[in-house]
C-alpha positions in Angstrom: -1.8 9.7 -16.7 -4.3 8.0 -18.6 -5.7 4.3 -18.8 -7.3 2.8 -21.4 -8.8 -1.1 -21.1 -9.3 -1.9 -25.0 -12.8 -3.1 -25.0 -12.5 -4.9 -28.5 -9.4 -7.5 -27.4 -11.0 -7.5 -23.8 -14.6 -8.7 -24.9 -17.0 -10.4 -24.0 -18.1 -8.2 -21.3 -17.7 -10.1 -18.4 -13.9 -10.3 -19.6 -13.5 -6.9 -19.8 -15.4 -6.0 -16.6 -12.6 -8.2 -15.2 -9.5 -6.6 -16.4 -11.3 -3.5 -15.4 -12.0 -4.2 -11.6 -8.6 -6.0 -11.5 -6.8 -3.1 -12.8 -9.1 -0.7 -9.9 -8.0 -3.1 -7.3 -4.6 -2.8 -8.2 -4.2 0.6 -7.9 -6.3 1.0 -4.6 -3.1 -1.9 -3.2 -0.6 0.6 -4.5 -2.8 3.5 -2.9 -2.5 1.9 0.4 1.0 0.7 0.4 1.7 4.6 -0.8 -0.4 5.3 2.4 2.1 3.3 4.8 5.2 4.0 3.5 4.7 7.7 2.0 5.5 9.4 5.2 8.9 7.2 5.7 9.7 8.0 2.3 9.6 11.7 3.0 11.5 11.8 6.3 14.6 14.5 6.6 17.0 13.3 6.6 16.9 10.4 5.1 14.5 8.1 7.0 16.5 6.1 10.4 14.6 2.7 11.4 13.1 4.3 14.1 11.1 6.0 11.5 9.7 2.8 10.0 6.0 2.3 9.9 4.6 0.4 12.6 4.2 -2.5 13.4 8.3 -1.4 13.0 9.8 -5.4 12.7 7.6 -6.2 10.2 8.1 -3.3 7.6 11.8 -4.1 8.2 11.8 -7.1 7.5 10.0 -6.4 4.2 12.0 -3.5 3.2 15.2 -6.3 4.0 13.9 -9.2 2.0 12.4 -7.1 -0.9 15.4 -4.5 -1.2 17.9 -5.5 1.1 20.5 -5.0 -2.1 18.6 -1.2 -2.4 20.5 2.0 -0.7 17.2 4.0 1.1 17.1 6.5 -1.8 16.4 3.5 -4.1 13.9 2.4 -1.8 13.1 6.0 -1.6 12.3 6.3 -5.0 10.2 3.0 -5.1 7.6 4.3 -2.7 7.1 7.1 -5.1 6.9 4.8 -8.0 4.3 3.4 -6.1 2.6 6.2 -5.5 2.6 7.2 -9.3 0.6 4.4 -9.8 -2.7 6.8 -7.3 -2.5 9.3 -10.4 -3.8 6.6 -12.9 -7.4 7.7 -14.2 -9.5 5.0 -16.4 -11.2 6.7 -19.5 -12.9 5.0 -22.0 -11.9 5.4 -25.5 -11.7 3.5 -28.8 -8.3 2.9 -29.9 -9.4 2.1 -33.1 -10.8 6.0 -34.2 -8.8 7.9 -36.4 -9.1 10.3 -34.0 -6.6 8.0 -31.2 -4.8 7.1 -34.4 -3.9 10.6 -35.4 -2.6 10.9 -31.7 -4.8 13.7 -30.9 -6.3 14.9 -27.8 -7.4 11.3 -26.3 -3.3 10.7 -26.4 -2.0 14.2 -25.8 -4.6 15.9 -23.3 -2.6 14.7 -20.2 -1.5 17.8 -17.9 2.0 16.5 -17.0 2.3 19.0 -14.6 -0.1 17.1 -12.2 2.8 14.6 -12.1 5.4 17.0 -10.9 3.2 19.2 -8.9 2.1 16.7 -6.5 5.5 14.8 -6.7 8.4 16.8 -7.3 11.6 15.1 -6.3 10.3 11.9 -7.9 12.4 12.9 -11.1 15.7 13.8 -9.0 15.8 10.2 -8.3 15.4 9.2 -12.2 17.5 8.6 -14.7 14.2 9.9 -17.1 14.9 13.7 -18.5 12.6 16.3 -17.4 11.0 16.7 -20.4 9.8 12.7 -20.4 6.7 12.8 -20.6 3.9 9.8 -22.0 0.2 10.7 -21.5 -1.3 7.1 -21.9 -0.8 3.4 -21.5 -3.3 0.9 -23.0 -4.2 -2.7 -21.4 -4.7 -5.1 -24.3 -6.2 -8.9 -24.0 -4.7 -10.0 -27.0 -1.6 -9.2 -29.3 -4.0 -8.5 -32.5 -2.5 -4.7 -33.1 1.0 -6.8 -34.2 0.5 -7.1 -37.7 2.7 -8.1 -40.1 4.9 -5.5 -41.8 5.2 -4.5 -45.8 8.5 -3.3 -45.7 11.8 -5.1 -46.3 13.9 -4.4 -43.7 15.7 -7.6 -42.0 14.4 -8.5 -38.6 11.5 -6.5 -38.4 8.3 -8.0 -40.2 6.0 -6.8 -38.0 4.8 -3.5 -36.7 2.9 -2.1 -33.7 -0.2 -0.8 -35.1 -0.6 0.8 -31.5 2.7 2.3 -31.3 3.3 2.3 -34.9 6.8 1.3 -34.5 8.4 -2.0 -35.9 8.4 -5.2 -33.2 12.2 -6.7 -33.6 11.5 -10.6 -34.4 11.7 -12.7 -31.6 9.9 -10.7 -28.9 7.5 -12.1 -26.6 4.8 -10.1 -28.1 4.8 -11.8 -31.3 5.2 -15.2 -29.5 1.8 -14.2 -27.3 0.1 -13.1 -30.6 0.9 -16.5 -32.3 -0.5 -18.9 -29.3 3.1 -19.9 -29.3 4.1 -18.4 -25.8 4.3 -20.5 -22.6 1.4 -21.1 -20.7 2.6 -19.5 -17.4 3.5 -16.2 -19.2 0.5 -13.8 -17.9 1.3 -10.8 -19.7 4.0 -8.5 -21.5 4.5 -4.7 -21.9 5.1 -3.3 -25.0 6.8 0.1 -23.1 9.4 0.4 -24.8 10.6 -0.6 -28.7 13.9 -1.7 -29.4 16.0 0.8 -31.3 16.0 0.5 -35.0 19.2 1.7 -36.3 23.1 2.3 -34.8 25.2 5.3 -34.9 28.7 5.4 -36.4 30.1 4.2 -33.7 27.9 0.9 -33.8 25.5 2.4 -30.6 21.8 1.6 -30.9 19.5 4.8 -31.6 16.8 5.2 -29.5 14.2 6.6 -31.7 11.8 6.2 -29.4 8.9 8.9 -29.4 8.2 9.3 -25.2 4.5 10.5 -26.1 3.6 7.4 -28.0 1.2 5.2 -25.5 2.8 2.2 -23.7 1.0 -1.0 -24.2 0.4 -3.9 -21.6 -0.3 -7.2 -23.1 -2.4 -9.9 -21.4 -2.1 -13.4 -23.0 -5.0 -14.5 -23.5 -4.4 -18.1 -23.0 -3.5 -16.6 -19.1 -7.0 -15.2 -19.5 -8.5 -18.2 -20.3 -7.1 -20.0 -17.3 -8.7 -17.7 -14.9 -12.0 -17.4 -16.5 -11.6 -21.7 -16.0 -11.4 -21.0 -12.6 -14.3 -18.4 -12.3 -12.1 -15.2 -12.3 -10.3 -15.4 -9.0 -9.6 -12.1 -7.3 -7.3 -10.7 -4.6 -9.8 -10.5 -1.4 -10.3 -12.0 1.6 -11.4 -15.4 0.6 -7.8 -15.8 -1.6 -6.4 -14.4 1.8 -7.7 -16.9 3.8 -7.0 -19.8 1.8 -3.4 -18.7 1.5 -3.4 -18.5 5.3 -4.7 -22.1 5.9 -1.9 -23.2 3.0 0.7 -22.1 5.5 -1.2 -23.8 8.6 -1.1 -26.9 6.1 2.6 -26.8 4.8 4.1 -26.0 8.6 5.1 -29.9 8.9 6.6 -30.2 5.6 8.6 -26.8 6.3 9.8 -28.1 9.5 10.6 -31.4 7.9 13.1 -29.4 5.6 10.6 -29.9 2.5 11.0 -27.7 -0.7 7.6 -25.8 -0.7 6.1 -22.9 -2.8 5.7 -20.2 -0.9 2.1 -19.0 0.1 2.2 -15.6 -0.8 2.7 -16.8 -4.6 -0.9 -18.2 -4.3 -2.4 -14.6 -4.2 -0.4 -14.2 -7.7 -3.7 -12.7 -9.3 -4.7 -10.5 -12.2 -3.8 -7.9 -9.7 -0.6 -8.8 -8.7 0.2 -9.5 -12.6 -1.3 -5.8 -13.7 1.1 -4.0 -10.4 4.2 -6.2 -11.9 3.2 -4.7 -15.0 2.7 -1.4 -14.6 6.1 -0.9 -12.7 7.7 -1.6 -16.1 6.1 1.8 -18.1 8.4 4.6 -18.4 6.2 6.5 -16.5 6.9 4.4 -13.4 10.6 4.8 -14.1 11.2 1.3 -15.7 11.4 -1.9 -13.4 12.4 -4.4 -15.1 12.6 -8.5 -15.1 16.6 -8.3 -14.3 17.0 -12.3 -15.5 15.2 -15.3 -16.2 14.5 -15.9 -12.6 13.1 -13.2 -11.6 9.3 -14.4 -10.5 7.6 -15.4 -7.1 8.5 -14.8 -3.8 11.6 -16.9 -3.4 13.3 -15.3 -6.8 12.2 -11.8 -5.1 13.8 -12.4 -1.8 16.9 -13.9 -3.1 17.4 -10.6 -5.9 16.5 -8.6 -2.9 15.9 -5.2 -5.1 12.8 -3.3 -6.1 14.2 -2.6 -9.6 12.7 -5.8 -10.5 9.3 -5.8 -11.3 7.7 -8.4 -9.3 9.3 -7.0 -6.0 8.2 -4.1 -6.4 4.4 -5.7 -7.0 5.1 -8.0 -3.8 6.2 -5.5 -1.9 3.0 -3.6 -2.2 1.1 -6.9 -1.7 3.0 -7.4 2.0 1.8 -4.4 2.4 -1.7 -4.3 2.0 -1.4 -8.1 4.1 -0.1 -6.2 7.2 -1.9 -3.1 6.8 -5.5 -4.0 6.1 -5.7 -7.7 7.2 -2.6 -8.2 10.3 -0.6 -10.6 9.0 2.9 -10.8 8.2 4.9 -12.4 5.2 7.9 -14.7 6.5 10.9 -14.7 4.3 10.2 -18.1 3.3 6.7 -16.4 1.9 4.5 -17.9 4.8 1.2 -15.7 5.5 1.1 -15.4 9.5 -0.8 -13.6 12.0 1.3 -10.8 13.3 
């Protein structure tokens, strides 16, 4: 599956070099949570806790607070949408050629048999038909391609020059294109268009074309919030400061003070681009199940990878206990293991 970072809505450079290396750092996270929990995932029969990585207490623990609510073959299936996100390849190309608009080759030259070669039974655990099948997703650092639509038809007045479908009104898209969205909302994806028309029995049509590219939107007022604070990245020095957070809150904790949870301090372009990406078809659609559904405490309490943001912190945990020995509490404390 292809990746395209739209250089036009990404510019200047140094933006764009950014969404780039966050998007690479994402997917190396996803690699090595794949890494860890790939061989569990693959276990016959089904995978006993005996057969849980090691250190064993921890991944239980993580696999409990994350999707505790999850039977294994969700959590089954999760790893693999994980590991879906390894087959991502970055190309550069110029969404605004004729040739990407006619949906040529740039759009249609992915060999979807790569996908089911090298993973197989990840579509026995989806709801997707075999024949799904979308080639492309584009990352986007504004909402610019929503234009306004010359058409009369009620509740649609704008269209997806990407997608070239109709955007319902009301969507966050539109709100991010406007400047009108909340500050905290870092990004939206576009994977998926609301149906257009109803059946005779009053049942939405999904007229949805599979092979059209998926869209992630970054807001760019999020954007501007991290270039004010030099571009922070997930590495060790956001690591460490999230450590000494915990070190700093452990009186408050023990003093029964409401606190934000360390963890959400590593919340990142990374972090934001994983949460994303688990909602493209491709990925098998995570979603945000309700209005709650952000940070650590909201993940823990939902306690399923169907949501989005579980699904990115559990990859997070991972990386935290794989490549740095530390463990996330289920208060969302960064320890030592």
């Amino acid at each position: 599956m292809k990746v395209v970072i739209d250089r036009k809505s990404c510019a200047p450079e140094p933006v764009y070099n950014y969404v780039k290396n966050a998007f690479e750092t994402a997917q190396r996270l996803a690699g090595g949570a794949s890494d860890v929990w790939q061989p569990w995932a693959d276990a016959k029969p089904f995978p006993q806790e005996a057969a849980f990585p090691r250190p064993t207490e921890v991944y239980q623990n993580l696999a409990a607070w994350l999707a505790g609510r999850d039977t294994p073959r969700m959590l089954r299936r999760t790893i693999r949408i994980i590991g879906r996100m390894t087959l991502l390849t970055l190309v550069d190309r110029d969404i605004d050629s004729p040739y990407w608009k006619a949906g040529e080759a740039d759009q249609q030259d992915l060999a979807s048999s790569l996908l089911l070669s090298r993973y197989p039974e990840c579509l026995l655990c989806s709801a997707l038909p075999l024949t799904y099948s979308n080639p492309c997703f584009i990352i986007v650092c504004n909402a610019n391609h929503i234009e306004k639509a010359h058409h009369d038809e009620p509740n649609t007045n704008n269209v997806d020059t990407i997608q070239n479908l109709p955007v319902l009104d009301g969507r966050l898209v539109l709100k991010i294109r406007d400047g009108t969205a909340d500050s905290r909302v870092m990004a939206a994806t576009s994977a998926k268009t609301e149906p257009m028309e109803q059946d005779p029995e009053g049942n939405w049509i999904d007229d949805w074309d599979p092979k059209k590219p998926e869209v992630i939107v970054i807001n760019p007022q999020y954007l501007r919030s991290l270039q004010e604070k030099g571009f922070p990245r997930y590495n060790d020095d956001l690591i460490n400061h999230a450590r000494l957070d915990t070190a700093r809150k452990a009186a408050e904790r023990a003093a029964g003070v409401e606190i934000q949870a360390s963890i959400d301090l590593l919340n990142t372009l990374e972090i934001t681009l994983l949460h994303e990406i688990s909602h493209l078809g491709t990925m098998n659609w995570a979603e945000d199940v309700d209005d709650d559904c952000y940070t650590w405490d909201n993940a823990v309490r939902l306690q399923t990878c169907t949501n989005a943001e579980n699904v990115a912190l559990f990859v997070v945990a991972t990386d935290l206990t794989k490549n740095h020995n530390l463990k996330v509490t289920k208060s969302g404390m960064i320890e030592p293991i």
